[in-house]
DRENTORKOL-3810 file (N, C-alpha, C; in nm, 4 decimals):
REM DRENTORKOL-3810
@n.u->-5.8184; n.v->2.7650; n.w->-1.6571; ca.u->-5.7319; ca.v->2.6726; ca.w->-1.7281; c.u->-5.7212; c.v->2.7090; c.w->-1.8763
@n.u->-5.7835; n.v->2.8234; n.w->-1.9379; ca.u->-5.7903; ca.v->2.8166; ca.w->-2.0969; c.u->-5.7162; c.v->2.9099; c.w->-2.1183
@n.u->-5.6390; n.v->2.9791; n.w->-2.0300; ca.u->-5.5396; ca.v->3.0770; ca.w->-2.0160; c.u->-5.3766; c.v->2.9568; c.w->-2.0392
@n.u->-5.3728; n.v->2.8564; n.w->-1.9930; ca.u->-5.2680; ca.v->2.8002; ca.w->-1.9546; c.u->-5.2023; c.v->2.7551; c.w->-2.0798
@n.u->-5.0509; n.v->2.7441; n.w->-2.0645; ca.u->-4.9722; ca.v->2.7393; ca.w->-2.1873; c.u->-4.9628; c.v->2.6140; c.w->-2.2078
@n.u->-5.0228; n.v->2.4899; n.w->-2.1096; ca.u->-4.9822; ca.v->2.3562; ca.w->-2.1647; c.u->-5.1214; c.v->2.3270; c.w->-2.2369
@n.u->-5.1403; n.v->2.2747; n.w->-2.3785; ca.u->-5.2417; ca.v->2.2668; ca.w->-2.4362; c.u->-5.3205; c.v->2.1828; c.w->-2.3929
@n.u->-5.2579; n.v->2.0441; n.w->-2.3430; ca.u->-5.3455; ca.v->1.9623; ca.w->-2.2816; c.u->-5.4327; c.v->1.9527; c.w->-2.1532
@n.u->-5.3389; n.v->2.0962; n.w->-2.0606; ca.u->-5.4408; ca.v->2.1650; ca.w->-1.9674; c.u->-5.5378; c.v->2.2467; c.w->-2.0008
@n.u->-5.5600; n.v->2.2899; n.w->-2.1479; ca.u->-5.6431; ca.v->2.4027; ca.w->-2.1972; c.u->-5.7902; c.v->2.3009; c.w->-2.2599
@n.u->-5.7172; n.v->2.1915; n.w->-2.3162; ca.u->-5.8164; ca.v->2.0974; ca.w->-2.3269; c.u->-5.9271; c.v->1.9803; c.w->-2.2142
@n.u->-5.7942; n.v->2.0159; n.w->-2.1195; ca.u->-5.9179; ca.v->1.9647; ca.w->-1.9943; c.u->-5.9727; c.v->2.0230; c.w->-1.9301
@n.u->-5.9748; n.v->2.1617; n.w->-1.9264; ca.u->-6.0135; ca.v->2.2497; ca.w->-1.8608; c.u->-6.1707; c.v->2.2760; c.w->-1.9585
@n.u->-6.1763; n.v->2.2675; n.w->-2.0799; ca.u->-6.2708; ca.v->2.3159; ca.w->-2.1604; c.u->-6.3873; c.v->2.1625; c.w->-2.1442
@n.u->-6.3073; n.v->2.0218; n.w->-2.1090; ca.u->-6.3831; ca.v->1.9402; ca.w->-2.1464; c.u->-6.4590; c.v->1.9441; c.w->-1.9788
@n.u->-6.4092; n.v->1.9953; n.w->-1.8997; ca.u->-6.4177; ca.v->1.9957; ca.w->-1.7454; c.u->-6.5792; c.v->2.0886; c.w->-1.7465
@n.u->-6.5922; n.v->2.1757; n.w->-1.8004; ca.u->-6.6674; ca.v->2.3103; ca.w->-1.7970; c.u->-6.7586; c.v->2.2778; c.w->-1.8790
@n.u->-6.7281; n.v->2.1747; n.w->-2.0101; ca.u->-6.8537; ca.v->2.1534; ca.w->-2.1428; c.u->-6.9648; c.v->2.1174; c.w->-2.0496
@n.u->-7.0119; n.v->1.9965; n.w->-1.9558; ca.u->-7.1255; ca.v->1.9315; ca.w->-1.8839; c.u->-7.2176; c.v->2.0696; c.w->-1.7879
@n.u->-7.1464; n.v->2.1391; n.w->-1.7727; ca.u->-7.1459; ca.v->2.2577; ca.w->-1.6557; c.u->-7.1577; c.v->2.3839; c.w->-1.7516
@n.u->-7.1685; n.v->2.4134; n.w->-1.8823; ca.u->-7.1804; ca.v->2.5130; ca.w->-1.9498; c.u->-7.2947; c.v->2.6142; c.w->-1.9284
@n.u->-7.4084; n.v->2.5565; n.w->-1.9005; ca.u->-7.5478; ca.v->2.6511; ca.w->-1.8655; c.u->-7.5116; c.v->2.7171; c.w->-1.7228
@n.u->-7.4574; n.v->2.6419; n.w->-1.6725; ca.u->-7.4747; ca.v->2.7010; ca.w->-1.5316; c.u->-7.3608; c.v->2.7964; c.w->-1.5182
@n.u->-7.3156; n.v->2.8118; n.w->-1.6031; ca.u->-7.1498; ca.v->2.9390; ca.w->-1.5906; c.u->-7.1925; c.v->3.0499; c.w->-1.7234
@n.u->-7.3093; n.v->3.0600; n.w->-1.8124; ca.u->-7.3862; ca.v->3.1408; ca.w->-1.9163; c.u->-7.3140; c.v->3.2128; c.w->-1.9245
@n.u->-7.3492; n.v->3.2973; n.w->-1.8391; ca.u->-7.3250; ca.v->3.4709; ca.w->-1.8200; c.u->-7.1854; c.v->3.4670; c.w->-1.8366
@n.u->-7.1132; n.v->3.4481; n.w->-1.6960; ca.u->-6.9629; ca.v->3.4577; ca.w->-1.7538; c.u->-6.8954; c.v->3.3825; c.w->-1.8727
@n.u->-6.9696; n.v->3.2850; n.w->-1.8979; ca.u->-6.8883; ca.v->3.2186; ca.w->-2.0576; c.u->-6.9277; c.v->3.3498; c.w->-2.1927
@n.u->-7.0577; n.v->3.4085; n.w->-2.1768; ca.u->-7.1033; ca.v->3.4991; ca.w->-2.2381; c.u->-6.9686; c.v->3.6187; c.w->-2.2462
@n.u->-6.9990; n.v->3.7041; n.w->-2.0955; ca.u->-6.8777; ca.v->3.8065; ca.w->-2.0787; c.u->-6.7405; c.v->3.7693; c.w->-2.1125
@n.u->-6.6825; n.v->3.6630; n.w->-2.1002; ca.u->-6.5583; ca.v->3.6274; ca.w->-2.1688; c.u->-6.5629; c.v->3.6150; c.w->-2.3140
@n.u->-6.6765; n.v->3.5864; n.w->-2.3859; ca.u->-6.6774; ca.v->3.5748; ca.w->-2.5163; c.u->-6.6604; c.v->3.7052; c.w->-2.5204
@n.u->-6.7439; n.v->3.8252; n.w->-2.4791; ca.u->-6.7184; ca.v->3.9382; ca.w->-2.5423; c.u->-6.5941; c.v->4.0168; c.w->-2.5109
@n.u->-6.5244; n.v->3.9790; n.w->-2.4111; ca.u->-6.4275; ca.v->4.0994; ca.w->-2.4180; c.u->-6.2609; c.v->4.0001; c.w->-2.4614
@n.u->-6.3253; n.v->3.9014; n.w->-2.4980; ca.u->-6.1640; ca.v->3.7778; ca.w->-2.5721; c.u->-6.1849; c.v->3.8523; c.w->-2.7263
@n.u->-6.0735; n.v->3.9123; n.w->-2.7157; ca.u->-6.0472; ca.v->3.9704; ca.w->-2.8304; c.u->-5.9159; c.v->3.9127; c.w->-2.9162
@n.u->-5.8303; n.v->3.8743; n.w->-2.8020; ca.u->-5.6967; ca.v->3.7797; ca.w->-2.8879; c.u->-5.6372; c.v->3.6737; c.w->-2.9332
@n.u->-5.7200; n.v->3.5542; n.w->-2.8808; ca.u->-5.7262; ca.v->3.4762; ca.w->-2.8746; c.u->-5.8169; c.v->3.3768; c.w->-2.9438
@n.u->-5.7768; n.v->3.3082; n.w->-3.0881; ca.u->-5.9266; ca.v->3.2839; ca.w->-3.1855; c.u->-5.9815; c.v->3.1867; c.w->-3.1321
@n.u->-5.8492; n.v->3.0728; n.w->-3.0307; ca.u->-5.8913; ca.v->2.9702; ca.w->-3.0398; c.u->-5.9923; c.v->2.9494; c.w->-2.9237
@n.u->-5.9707; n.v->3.0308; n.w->-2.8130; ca.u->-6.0310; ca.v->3.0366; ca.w->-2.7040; c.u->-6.1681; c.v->3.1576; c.w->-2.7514
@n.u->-6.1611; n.v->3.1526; n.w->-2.8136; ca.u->-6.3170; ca.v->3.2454; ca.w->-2.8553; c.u->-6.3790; c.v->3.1634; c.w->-2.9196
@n.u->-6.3355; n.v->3.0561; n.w->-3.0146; ca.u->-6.4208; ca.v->2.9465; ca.w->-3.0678; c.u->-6.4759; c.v->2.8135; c.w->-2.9594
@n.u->-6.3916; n.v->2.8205; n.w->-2.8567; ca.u->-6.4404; ca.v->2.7200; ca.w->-2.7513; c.u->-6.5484; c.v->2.7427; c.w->-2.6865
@n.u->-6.5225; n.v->2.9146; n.w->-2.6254; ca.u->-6.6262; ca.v->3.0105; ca.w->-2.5506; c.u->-6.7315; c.v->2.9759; c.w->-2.6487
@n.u->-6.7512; n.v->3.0008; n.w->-2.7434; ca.u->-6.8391; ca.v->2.9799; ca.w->-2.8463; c.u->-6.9183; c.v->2.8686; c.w->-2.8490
@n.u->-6.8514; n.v->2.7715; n.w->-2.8501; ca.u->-6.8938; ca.v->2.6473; ca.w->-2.8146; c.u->-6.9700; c.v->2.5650; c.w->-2.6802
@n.u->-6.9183; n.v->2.6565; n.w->-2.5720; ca.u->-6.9555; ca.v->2.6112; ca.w->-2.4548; c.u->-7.0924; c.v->2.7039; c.w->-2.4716
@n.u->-7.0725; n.v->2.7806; n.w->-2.5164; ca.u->-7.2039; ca.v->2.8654; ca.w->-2.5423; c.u->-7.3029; c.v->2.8075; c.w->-2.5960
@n.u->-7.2547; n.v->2.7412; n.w->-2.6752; ca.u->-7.3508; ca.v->2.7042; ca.w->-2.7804; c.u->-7.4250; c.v->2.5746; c.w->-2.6857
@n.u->-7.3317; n.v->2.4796; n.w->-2.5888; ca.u->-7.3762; ca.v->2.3974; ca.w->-2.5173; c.u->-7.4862; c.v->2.4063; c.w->-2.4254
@n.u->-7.4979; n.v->2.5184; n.w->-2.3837; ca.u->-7.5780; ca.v->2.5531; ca.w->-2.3309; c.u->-7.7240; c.v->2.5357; c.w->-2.3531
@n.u->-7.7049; n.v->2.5309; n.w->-2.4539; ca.u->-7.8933; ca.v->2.5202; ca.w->-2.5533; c.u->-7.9676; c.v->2.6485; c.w->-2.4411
@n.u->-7.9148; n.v->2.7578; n.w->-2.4252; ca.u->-8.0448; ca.v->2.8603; ca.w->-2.3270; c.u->-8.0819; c.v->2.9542; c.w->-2.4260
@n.u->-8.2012; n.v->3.0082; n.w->-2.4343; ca.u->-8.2653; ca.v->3.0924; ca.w->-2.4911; c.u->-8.1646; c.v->3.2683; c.w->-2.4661
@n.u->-8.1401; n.v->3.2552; n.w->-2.3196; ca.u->-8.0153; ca.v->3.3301; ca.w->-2.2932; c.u->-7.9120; c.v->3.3910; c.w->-2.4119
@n.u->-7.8459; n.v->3.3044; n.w->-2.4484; ca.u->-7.7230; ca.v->3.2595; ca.w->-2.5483; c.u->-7.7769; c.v->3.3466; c.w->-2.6955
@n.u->-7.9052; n.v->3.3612; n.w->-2.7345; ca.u->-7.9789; ca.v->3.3540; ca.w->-2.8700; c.u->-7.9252; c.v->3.5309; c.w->-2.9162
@n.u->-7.9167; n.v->3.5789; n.w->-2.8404; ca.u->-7.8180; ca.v->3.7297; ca.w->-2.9114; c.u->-7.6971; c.v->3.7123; c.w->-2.9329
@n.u->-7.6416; n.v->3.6407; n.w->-2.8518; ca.u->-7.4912; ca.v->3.6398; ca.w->-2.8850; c.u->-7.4568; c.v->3.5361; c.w->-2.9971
@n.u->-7.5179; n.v->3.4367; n.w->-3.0169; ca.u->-7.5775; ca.v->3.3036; ca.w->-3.0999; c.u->-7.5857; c.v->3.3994; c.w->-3.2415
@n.u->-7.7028; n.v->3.5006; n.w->-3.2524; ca.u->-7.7673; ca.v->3.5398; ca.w->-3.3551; c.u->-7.5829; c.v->3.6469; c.w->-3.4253
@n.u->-7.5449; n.v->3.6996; n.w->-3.3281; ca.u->-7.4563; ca.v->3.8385; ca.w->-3.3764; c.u->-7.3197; c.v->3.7201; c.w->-3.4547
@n.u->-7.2786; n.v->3.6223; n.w->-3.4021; ca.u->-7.2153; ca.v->3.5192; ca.w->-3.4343; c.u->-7.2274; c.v->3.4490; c.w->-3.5842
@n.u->-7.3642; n.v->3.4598; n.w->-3.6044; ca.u->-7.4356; ca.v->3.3674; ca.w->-3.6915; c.u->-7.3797; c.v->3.4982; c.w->-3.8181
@n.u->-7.4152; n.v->3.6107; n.w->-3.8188; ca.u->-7.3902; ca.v->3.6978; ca.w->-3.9131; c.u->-7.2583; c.v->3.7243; c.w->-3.8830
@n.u->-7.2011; n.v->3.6936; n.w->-3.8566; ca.u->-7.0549; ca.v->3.7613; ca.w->-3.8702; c.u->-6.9309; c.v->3.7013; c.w->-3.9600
@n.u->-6.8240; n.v->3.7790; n.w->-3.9460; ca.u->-6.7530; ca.v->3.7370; ca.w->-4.0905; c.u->-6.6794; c.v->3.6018; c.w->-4.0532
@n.u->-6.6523; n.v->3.5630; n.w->-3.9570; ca.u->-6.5671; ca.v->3.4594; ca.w->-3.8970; c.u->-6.6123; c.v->3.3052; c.w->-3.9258
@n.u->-6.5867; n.v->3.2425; n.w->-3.9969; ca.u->-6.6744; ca.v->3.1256; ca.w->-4.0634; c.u->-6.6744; c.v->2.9884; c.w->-3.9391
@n.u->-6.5555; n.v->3.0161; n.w->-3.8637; ca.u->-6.5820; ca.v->2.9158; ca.w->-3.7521; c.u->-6.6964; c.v->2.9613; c.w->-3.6399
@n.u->-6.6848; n.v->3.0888; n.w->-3.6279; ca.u->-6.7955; ca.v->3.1179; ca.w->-3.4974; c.u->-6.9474; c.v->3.1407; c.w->-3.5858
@n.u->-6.9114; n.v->3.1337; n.w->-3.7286; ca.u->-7.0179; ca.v->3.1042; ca.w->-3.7692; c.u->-7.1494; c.v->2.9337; c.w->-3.7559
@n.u->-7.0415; n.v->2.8705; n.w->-3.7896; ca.u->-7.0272; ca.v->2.7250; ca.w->-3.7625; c.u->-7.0881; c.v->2.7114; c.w->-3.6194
@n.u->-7.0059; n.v->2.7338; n.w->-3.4889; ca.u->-7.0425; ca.v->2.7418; ca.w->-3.3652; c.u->-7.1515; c.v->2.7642; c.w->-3.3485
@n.u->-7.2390; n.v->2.9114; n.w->-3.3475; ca.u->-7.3188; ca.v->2.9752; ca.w->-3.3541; c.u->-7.4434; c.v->2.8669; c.w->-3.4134
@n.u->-7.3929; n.v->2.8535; n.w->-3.5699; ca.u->-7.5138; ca.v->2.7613; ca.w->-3.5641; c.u->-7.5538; c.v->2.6180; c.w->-3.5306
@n.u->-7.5013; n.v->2.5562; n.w->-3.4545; ca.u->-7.4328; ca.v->2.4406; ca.w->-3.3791; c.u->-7.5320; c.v->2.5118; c.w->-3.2480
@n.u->-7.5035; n.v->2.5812; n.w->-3.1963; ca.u->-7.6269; ca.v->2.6471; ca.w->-3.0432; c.u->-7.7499; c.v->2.6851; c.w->-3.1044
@n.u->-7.7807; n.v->2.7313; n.w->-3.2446; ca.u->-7.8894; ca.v->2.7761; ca.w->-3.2623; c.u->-7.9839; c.v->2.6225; c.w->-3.2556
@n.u->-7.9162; n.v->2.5313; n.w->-3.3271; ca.u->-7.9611; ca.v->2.3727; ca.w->-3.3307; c.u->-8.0109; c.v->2.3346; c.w->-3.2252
@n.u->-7.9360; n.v->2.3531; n.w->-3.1145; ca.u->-7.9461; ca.v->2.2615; ca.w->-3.0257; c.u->-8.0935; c.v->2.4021; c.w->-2.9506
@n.u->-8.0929; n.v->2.4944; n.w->-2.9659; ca.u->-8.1841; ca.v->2.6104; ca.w->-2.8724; c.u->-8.3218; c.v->2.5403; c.w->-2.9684
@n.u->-8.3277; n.v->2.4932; n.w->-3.0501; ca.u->-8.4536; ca.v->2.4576; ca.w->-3.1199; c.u->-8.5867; c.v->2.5485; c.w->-3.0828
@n.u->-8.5314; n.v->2.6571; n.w->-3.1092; ca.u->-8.7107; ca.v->2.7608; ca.w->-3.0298; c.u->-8.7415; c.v->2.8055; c.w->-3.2177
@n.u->-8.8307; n.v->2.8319; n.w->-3.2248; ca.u->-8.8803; ca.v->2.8745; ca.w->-3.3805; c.u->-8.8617; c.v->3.0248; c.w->-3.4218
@n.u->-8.7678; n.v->3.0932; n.w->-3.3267; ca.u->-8.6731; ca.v->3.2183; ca.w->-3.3944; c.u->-8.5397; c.v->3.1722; c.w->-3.4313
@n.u->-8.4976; n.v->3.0364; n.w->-3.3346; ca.u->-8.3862; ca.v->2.9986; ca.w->-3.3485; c.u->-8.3486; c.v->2.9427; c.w->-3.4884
@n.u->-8.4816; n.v->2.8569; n.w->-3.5549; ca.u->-8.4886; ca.v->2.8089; ca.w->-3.6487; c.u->-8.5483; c.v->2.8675; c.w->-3.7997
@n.u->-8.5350; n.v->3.0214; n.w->-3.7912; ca.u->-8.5896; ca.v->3.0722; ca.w->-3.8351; c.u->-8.4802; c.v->3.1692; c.w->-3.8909
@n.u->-8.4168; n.v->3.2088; n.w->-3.8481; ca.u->-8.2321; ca.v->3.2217; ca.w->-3.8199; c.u->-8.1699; c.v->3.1409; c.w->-3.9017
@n.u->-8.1798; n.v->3.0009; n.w->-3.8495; ca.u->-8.0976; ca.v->2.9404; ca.w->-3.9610; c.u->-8.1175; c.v->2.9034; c.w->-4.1227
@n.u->-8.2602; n.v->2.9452; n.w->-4.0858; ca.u->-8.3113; ca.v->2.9349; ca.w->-4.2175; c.u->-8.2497; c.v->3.0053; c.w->-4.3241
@n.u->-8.2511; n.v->3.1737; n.w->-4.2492; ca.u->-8.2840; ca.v->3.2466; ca.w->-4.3312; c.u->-8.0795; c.v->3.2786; c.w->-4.3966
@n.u->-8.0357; n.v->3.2025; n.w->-4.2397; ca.u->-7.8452; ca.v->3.2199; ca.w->-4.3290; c.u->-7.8446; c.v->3.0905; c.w->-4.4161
@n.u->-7.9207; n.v->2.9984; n.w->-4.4442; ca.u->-7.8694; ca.v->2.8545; ca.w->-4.4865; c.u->-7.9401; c.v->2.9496; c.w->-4.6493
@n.u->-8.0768; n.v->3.0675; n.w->-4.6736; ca.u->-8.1073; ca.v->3.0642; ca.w->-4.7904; c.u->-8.0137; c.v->3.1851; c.w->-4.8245
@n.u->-7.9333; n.v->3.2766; n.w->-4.7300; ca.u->-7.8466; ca.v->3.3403; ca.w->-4.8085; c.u->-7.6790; c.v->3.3235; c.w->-4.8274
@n.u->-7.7066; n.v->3.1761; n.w->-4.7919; ca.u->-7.5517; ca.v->3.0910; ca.w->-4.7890; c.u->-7.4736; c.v->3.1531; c.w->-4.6931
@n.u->-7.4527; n.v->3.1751; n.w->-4.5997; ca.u->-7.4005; ca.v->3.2612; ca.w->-4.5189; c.u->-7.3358; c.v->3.0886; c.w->-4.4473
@n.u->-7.4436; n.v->3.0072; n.w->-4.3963; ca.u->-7.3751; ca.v->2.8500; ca.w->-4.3673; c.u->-7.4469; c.v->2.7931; c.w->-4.4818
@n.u->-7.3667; n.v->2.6620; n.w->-4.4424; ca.u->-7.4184; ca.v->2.5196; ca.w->-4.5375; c.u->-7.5233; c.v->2.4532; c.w->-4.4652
END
């Protein structure tokens, strides 16, 4: 459904999948990496990712966290929050002391 041109099917489709996010990881993972055109559907992927709270998620979480994109920055640290493991938080530390987030 996040392919589909009616927006309000793109939005139920994402709210359909948010409860169910851990259990679809991997492929929400592999679609993050090869969505290359699409910002808005890479910030959702992102998000469902981030829903996940899995230790799983914490590379793709971490490469996110440094990168130039200030929303998947945002995202990124939004999953690192919720993964609460003490690399996770250790991470955010260390972008919150080189302003990288707020």
């Amino acid at each position: 459904m996040a392919r589909k041109r009616d927006p309000q099917q793109r939005e139920d489709g994402f709210h359909q999948l948010l409860p169910h996010a851990a259990e679809h990881l991997d492929e929400l993972i592999e679609r993050f990496e090869h969505e290359q055109d699409d910002h808005g559907l890479r910030c959702w992927l992102l998000e469902l990712i981030a829903a996940a709270a899995s230790p799983t998620a914490l590379p793709i979480l971490t490469a996110q966290l440094n990168g130039p994109d200030e929303s998947l920055r945002d995202w990124a640290a939004v999953g690192l929050s919720k993964l609460n493991t003490p690399e996770a938080r250790t991470l955010l530390w260390q972008a919150r002391a080189n302003g990288t987030i707020t």
